[in-house]
LORO-950434 format. One line per field, with one value per residue: x negated, y, z negated of N, C-alpha, C, O in turn; residue number from 1; residue in one letter; chain. Coordinates in Angstrom, 2 decimals. Last residue first. Example, Ala and Ser with C-alpha at 12.3 -4.5 7.8 and 13.67 -1.06 7.14 Angstrom:
REM residues 2
n_xx <- (-12.85; -13.19)
n_yy <- (-2.25; -5.69)
n_zz <- (-7.08; -7.80)
ca_xx <- (-13.67; -12.30)
ca_yy <- (-1.06; -4.50)
ca_zz <- (-7.14; -7.80)
c_xx <- (-12.90; -13.20)
c_yy <- (0.03; -3.30)
c_zz <- (-7.87; -7.80)
o_xx <- (-13.41; -14.24)
o_yy <- (1.14; -3.32)
o_zz <- (-8.04; -8.46)
k <- (2; 1)
r <- (s; a)
c <- (A; A)
***
This chain:
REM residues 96
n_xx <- (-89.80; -90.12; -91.16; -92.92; -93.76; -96.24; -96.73; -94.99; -96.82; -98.68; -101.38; -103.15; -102.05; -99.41; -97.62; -95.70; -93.18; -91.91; -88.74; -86.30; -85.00; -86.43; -89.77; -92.87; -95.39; -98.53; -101.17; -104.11; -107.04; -107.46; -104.49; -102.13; -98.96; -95.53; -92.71; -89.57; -88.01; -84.78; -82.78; -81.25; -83.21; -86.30; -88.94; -90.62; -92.78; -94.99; -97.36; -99.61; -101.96; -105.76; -106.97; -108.33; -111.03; -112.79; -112.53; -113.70; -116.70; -117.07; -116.45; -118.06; -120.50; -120.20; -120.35; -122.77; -124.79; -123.60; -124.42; -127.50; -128.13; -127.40; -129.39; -131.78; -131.39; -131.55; -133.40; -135.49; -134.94; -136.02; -138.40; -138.84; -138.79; -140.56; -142.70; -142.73; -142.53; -145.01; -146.65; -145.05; -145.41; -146.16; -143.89; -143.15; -143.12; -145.59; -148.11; -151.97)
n_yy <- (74.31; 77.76; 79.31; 82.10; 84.32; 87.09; 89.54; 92.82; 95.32; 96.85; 97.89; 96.99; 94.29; 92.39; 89.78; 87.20; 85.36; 82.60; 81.57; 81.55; 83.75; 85.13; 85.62; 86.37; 88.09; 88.98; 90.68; 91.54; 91.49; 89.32; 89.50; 89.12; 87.96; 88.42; 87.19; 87.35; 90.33; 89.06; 89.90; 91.73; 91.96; 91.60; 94.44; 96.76; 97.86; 100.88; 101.01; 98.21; 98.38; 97.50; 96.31; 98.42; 100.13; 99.01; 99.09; 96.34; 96.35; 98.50; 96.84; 95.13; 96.16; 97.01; 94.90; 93.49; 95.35; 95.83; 92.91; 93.13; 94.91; 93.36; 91.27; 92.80; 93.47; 90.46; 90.20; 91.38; 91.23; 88.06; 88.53; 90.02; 87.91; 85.94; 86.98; 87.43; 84.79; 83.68; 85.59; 86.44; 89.57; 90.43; 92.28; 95.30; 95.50; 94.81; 95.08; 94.81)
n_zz <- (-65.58; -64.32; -61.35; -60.73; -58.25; -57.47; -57.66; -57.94; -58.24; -59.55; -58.36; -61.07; -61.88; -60.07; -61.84; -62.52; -64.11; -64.81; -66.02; -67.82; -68.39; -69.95; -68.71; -69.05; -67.12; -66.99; -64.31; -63.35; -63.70; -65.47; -67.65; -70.33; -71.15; -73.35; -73.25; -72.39; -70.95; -69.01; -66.32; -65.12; -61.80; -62.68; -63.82; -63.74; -66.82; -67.80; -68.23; -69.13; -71.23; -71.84; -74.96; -77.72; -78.21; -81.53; -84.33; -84.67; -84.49; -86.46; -88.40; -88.58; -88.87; -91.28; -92.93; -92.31; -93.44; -96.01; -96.59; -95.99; -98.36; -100.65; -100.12; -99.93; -103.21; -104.27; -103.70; -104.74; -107.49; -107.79; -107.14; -109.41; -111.39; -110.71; -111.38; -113.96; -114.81; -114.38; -116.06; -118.84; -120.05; -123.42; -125.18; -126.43; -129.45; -130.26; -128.10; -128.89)
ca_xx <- (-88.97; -91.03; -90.08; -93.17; -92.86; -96.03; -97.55; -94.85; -96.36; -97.75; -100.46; -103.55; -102.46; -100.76; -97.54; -97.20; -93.51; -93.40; -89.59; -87.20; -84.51; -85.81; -88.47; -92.31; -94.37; -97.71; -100.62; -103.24; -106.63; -108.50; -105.91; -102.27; -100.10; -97.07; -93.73; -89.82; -88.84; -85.58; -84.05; -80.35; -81.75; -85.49; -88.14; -89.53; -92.62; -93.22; -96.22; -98.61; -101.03; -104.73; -105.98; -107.58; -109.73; -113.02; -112.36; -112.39; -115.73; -117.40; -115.87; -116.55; -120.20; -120.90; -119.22; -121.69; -124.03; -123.46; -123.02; -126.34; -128.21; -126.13; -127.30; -131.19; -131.82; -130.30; -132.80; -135.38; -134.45; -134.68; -137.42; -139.45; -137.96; -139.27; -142.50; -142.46; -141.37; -143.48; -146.60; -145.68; -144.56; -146.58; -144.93; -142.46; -142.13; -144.85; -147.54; -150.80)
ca_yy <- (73.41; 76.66; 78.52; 80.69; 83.68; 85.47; 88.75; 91.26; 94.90; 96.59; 98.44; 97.90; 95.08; 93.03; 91.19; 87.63; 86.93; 83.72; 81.87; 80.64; 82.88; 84.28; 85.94; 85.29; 87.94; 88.07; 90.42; 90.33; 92.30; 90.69; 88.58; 89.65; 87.94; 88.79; 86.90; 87.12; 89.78; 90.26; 88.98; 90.60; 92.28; 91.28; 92.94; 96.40; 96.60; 100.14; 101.57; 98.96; 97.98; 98.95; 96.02; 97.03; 100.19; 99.28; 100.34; 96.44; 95.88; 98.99; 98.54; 95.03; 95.23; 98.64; 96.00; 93.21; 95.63; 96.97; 93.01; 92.64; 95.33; 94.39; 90.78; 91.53; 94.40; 91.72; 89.09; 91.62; 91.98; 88.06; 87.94; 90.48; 89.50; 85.45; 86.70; 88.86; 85.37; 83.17; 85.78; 85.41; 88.63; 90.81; 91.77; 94.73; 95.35; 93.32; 95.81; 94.30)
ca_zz <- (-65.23; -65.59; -62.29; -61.23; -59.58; -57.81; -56.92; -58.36; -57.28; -60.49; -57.97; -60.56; -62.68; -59.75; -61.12; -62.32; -63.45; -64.74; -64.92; -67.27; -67.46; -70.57; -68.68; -68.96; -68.23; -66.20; -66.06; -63.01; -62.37; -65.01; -66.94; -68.72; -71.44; -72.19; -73.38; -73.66; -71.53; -69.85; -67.29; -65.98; -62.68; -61.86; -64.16; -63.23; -65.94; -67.33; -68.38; -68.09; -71.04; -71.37; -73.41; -77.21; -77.49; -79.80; -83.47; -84.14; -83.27; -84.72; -88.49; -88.52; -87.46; -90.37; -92.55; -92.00; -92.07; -95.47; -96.58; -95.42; -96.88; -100.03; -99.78; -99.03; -101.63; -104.44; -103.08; -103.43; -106.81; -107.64; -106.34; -108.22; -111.69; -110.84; -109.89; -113.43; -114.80; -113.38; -114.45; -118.02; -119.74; -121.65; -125.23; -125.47; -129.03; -130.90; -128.36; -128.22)
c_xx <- (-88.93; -89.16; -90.96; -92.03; -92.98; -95.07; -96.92; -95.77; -95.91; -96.65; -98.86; -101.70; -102.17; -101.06; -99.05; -96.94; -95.06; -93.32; -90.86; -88.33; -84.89; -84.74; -87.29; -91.03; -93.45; -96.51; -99.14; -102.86; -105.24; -107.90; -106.92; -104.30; -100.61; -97.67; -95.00; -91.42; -89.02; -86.98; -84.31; -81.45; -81.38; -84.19; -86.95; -89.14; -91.23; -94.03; -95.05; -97.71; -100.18; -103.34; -105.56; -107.37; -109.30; -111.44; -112.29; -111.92; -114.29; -116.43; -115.84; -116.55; -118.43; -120.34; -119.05; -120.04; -122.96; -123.62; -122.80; -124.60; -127.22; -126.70; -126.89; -129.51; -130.99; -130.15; -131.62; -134.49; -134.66; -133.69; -135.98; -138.47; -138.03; -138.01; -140.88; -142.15; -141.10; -142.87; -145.44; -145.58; -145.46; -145.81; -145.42; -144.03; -141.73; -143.69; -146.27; -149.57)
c_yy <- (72.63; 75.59; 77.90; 80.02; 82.76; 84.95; 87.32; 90.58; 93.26; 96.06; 98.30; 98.86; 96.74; 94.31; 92.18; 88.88; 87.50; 84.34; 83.10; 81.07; 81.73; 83.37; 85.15; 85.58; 86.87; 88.08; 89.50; 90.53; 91.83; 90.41; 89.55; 89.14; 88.83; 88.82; 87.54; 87.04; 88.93; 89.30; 90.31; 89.68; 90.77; 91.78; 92.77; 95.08; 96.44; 98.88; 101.06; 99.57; 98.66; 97.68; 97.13; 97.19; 99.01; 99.00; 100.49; 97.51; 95.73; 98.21; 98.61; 95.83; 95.33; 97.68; 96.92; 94.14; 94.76; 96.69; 94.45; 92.49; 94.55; 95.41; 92.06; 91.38; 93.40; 93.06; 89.82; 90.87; 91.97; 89.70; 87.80; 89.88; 89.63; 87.09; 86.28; 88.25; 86.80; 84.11; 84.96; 86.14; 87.85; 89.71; 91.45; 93.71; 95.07; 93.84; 94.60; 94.84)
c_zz <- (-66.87; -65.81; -63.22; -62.15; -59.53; -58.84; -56.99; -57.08; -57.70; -59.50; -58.57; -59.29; -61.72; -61.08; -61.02; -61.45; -63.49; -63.87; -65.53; -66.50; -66.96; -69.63; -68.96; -69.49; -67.77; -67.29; -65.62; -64.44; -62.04; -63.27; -66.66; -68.29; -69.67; -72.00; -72.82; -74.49; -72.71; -70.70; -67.90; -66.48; -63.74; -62.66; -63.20; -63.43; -65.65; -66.38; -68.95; -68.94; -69.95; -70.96; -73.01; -75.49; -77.14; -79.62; -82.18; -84.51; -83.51; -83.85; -86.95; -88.13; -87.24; -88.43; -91.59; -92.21; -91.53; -93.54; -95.72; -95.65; -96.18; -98.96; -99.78; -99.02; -100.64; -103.24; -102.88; -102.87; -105.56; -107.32; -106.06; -106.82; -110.02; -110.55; -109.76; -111.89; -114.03; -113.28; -113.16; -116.57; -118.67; -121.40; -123.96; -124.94; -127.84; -129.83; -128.75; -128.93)
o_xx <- (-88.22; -88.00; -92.15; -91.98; -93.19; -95.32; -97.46; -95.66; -96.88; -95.50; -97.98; -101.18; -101.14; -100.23; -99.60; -96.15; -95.50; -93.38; -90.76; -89.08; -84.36; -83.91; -87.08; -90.99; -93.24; -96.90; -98.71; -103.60; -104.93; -108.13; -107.24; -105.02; -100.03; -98.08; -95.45; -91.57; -88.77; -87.00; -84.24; -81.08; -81.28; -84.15; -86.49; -89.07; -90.44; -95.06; -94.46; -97.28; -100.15; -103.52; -104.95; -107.65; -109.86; -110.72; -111.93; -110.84; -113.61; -115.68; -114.81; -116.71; -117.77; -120.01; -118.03; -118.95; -122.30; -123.04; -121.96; -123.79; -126.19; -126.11; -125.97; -128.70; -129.76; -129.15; -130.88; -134.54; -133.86; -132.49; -135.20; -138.00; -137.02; -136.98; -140.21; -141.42; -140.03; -142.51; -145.12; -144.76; -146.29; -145.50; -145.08; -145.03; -140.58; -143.15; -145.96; -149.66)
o_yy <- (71.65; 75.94; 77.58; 80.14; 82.21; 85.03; 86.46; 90.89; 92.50; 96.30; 99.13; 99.96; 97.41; 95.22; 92.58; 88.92; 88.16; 83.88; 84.04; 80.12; 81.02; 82.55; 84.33; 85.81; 86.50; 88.06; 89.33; 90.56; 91.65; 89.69; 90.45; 88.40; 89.06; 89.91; 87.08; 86.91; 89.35; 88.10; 91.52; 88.67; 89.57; 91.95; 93.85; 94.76; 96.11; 98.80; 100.91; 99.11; 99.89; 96.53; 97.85; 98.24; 98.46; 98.23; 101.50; 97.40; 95.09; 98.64; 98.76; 95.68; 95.53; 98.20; 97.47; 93.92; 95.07; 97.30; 94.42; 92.01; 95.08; 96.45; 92.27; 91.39; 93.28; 93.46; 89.91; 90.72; 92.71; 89.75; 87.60; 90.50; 89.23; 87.25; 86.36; 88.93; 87.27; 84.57; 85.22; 86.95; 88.34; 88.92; 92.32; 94.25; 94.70; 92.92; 93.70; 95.10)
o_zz <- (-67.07; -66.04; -63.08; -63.37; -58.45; -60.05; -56.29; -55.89; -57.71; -59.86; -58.34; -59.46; -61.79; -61.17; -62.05; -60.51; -64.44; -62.73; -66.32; -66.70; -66.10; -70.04; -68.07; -70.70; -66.62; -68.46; -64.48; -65.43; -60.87; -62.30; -67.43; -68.97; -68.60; -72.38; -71.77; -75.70; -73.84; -70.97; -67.71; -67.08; -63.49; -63.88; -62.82; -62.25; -66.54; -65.71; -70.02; -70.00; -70.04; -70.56; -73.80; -74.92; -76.19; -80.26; -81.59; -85.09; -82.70; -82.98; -86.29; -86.92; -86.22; -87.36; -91.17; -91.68; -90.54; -92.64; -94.82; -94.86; -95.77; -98.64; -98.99; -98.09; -100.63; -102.64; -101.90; -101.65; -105.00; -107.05; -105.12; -105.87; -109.44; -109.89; -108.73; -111.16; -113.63; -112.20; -112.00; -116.12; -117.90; -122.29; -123.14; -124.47; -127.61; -129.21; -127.96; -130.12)
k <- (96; 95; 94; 93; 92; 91; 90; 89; 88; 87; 86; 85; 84; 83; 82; 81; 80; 79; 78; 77; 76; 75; 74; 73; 72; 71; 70; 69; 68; 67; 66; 65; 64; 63; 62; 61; 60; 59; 58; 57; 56; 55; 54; 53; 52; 51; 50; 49; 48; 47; 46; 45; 44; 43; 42; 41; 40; 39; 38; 37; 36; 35; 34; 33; 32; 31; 30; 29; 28; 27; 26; 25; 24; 23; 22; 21; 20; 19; 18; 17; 16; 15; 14; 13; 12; 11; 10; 9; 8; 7; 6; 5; 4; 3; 2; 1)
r <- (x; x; x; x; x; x; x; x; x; x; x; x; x; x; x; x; x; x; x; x; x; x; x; x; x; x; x; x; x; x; x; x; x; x; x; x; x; x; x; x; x; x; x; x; x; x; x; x; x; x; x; x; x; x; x; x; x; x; x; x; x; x; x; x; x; x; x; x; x; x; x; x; x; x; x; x; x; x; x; x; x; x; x; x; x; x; x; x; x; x; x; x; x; x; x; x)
c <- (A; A; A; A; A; A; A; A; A; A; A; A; A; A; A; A; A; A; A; A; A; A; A; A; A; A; A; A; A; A; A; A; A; A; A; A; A; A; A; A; A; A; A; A; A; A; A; A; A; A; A; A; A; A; A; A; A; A; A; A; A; A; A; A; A; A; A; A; A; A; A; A; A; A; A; A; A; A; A; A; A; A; A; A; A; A; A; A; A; A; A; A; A; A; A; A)
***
């Protein structure tokens, strides 16, 4: 038997064993939790209109838009809903 590296209990080599595969385990998963970030916020945000005609003398304070439908909100008070696709105002909405 060897004084300098003596045999080690069988907990402990099960103990060694576990605790590298545990180490494998977290920086596989950290690598794909990065590899997830990375992908989903490289994807192309919102397509945004050009230009939006606004009524004379408003101007934008707000924009959100929908599926098939975006809408701004004009410091005059009022929602401006306007067709995505032809950019045709669909709908004003006083806000009281």
């Amino acid at each position: 038997m060897d004084t300098d590296n003596p045999d080690e209990p069988a907990n402990l080599r099960f103990l060694r064993r576990m605790v590298t595969v545990l180490t494998v385990v977290m920086i596989g998963g950290v690598l794909v939790l990065i590899f997830v970030l990375v992908t989903r916020l490289s994807d192309q945000g919102p397509t945004m209109p050009r230009a939006i005609t606004l009524p004379d003398g408003s101007s934008a304070q707000a924009f959100t838009q929908g599926r098939g439908w975006y809408a701004v909100v004009t410091d005059a008070d009022t929602i401006l809903i306007f067709d995505q696709l032809t950019g045709e105002l669909r709908q004003t909405i006083p806000i009281e």
